[in-house]
C-alpha positions, 0 to 999 in steps of 0.5 A: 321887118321885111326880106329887105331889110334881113336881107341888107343886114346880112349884107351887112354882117359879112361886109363887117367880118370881111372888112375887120378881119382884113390886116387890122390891128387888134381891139381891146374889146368888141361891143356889138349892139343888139338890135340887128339880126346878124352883127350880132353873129359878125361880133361873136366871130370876130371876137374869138378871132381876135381873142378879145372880151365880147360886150352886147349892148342890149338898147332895143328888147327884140324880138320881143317887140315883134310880136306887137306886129302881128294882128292879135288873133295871130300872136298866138304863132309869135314863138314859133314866128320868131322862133328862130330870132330868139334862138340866134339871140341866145347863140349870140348873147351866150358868148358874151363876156359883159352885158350894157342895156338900157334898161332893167327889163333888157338886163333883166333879159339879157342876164337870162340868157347871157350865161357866160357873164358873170352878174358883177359884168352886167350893167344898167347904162340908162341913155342921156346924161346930165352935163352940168354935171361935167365930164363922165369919168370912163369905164376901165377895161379892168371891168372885162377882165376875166 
């Protein structure tokens, strides 16, 4: 958490819309990650240029986890702190077609605010698997059909 690091995201984010929008061929489906400020905001915008599903994949609970930054007698401030963080969150996940997180509580989350999801294409995927099992069937792309 530092200027750097919002600073090198943004970079970041603008390279990813520059370079995807540049005579590609056109996805099946945009899954964006949630635990960076601003690809979030890339994948929205890519997502209605191409006119494709748009997945946010919930892994990290932020900006939540923020708040045990700051010293205790400060946590009071957090919402207006990371105000502006919560608000970019909603404007990303209210785009959302589907919703893959890690765990409940991120789904929990994420169905709060990722209105335009419908609840049957929101998913808990926990993270590992067992491989004696064998191979994982794939998901079909039936699961974001509108």
């Amino acid at each position: 958490m530092s200027v750097r690091r919002v600073l090198s995201e943004a970079l970041f984010a603008m390279r990813l819309l520059r370079d995807c929008r540049a005579e590609r061929p056109c996805p099946d489906v945009i899954i964006a990650g949630h635990a960076t400020m601003f690809s979030g905001v890339a994948a929205v915008l890519l997502a209605r240029h191409y006119r494709v599903p748009l997945v946010i994949d919930m892994f990290d609970l932020w900006p939540e986890v923020f708040h045990l930054a700051l010293p205790k007698r400060l946590r009071a401030l957090a919402p207006v702190v990371f105000g502006p963080l919560y608000l970019l969150r909603k404007l990303i996940f209210r785009q959302a077609n589907a919703i893959i997180a890690l765990a409940r509580i991120n789904l929990e989350v994420a169905r709060a605010i990722a209105t335009k999801a419908s609840p049957d294409h929101c998913v808990l995927v926990y993270e590992g698997i067992d491989s004696s099992t064998g191979p994982l069937a794939p998901v079909p792309l039936e699961f974001l059909a509108p």
